[in-house]
N, C-alpha and C positions, 0 to 999 in steps of 0.2 A: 448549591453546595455540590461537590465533584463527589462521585463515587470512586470508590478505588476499583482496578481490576483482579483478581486475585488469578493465581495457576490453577489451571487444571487439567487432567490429559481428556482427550478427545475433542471435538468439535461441538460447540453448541449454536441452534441457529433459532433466532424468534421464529412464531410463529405467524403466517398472515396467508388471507389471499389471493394475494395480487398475483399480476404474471409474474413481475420482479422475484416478488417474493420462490415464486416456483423453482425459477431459473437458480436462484441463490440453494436450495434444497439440493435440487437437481442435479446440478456440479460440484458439491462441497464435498461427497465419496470421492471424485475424482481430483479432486485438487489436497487431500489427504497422504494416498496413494502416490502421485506426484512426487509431492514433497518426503513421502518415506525413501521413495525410490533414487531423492535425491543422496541419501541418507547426512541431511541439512537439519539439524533441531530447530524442530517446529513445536513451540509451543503456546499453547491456545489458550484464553484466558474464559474464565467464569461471564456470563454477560451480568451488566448490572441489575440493578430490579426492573422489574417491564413500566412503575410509575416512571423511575429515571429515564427507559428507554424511551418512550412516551413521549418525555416532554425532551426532549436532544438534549438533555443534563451534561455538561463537562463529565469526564473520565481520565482518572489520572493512573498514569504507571511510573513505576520506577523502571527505568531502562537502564538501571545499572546491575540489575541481574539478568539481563540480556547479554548472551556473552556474544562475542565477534563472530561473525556470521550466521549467527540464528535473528529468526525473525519470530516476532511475538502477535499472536490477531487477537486485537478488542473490539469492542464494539461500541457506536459511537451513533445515533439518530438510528438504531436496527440496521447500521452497514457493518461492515467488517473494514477496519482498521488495520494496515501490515504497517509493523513496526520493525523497522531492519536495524541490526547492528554491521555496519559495514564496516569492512576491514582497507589496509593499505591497496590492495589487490586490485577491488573493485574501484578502489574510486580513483586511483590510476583510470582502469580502462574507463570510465565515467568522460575521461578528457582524452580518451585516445583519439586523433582526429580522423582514425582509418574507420571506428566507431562509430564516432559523430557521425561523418559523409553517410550513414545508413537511415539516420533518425529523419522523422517528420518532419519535427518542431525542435531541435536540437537546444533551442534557445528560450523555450519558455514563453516563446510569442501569444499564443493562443492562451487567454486566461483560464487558467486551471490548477491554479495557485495564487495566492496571497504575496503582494508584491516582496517579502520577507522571504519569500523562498521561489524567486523566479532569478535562479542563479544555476548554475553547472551543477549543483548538486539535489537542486529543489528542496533543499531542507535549511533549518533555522542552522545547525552545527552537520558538518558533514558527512559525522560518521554514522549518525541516526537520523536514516528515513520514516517519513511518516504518509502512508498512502491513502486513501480509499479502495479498497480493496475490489471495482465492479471495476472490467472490464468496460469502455466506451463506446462499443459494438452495439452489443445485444444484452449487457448486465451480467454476464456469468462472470465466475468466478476465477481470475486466473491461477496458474499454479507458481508456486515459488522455484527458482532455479539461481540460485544466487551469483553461480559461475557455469561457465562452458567447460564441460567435460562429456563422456563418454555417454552419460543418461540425458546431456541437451535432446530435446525431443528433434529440433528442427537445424540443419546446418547453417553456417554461416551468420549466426550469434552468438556474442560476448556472454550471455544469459540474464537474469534479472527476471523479466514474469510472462511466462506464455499461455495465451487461454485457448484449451482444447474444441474448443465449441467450432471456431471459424478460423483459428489460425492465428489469432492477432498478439503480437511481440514487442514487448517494451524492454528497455534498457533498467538496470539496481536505481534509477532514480523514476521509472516510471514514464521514462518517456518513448512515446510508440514510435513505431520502425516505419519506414514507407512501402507504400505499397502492400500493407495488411489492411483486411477490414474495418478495424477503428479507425476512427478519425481524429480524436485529439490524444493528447496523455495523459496516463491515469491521475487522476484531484488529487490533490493537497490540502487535507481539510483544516480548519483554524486549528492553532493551537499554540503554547507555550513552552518555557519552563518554567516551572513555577517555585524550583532553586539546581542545582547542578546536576542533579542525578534524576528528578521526574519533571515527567510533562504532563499536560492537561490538553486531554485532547476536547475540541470544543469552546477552547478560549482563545483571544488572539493576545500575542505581546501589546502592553499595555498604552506602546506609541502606535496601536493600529487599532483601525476602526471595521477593518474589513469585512465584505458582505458574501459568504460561502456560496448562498444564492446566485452569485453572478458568473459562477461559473458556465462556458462553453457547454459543456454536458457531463452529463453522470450515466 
């Protein structure tokens, strides 16, 4: 059975400990701060229970109180979940091909998604992204920047998620930039809708069988 996510204000993070785990602690101040300084609504959701988290239980949000350009974090196996409401804007520059020419994997080559979203936008419907929220590097945490303006931390980016740790830059659908320390783009973890307005993160649409496991890396 799927738990729902409910609001809450601030950051909540399991506890554990692994190095992952540390790294995830470790940068979650800064990846906060970040996203204030974007001044981007970030809003953070309750985690489920720790039996749910436990056992990787589905987690369902309604993304229709997600308003356009905020991004929502769940959590989903103890990751962090970025759930983005994108706008016209973004997913414009998503196809700008001055854009693209900067990307890795521009095309989803490298599996790190579910064949249902190894498309230009890496998502089931275009206007909501659905990430894993670890960095491909080193597991930190990146920080949200949904557009390039005046608080982009690094030049000569469209914006989308930069991680402070080592430098490394993905594009509003999570896909990394060349020539940064990550090596693939950020996961695409299963998921659904499960009718118009929520999704289920943790399930796959019911024509797929796919195995989250075979991803390149997390």
């Amino acid at each position: 059975m799927a738990s729902s996510a409910s609001t809450a204000s601030g950051i909540e993070h399991p506890e554990g400990g692994s190095r992952r785990d540390f790294l995830l602690v470790a940068t979650a101040a800064v990846a906060a701060v970040g996203a204030a300084a974007c001044l981007v609504p970030l809003i953070d959701q309750m985690n489920p229970d720790a039996s749910t988290l436990a056992a990787g239980g589905p987690v369902d949000l309604d993304v229709s109180k997600v308003a356009e350009g905020a991004q929502v974090v769940i959590y989903w196996r103890q990751r962090p979940i970025f759930v983005f409401h994108r706008g016209k804007t973004t997913l414009d520059a998503l196809q700008s091909k001055s854009d693209l020419a900067l990307l890795a994997d521009p095309d989803s080559k490298q599996v790190q998604q579910a064949p249902y979203a190894a498309n230009w936008h890496r998502s089931i419907k275009p206007e909501i992204s659905v990430l894993v929220g670890i960095c491909t590097h080193l597991g930190c945490i990146p920080l949200f920047y949904p557009d390039a303006s005046a608080t982009t931390p690094v030049p000569n980016w469209p914006g989308g998620y930069f991680c402070p740790c080592h430098g490394s830059k993905y594009d509003a659908a999570g896909r990394v930039f060349s020539g940064v320390p990550a090596p693939y783009n950020l996961p695409v973890p299963p998921y659904r809708f499960v009718n118009d307005t929520t999704i289920r993160v943790g399930e796959n649409p019911s024509d797929s069988a796919w195995d989250f496991d075979s991803i390149r890396q997390l």
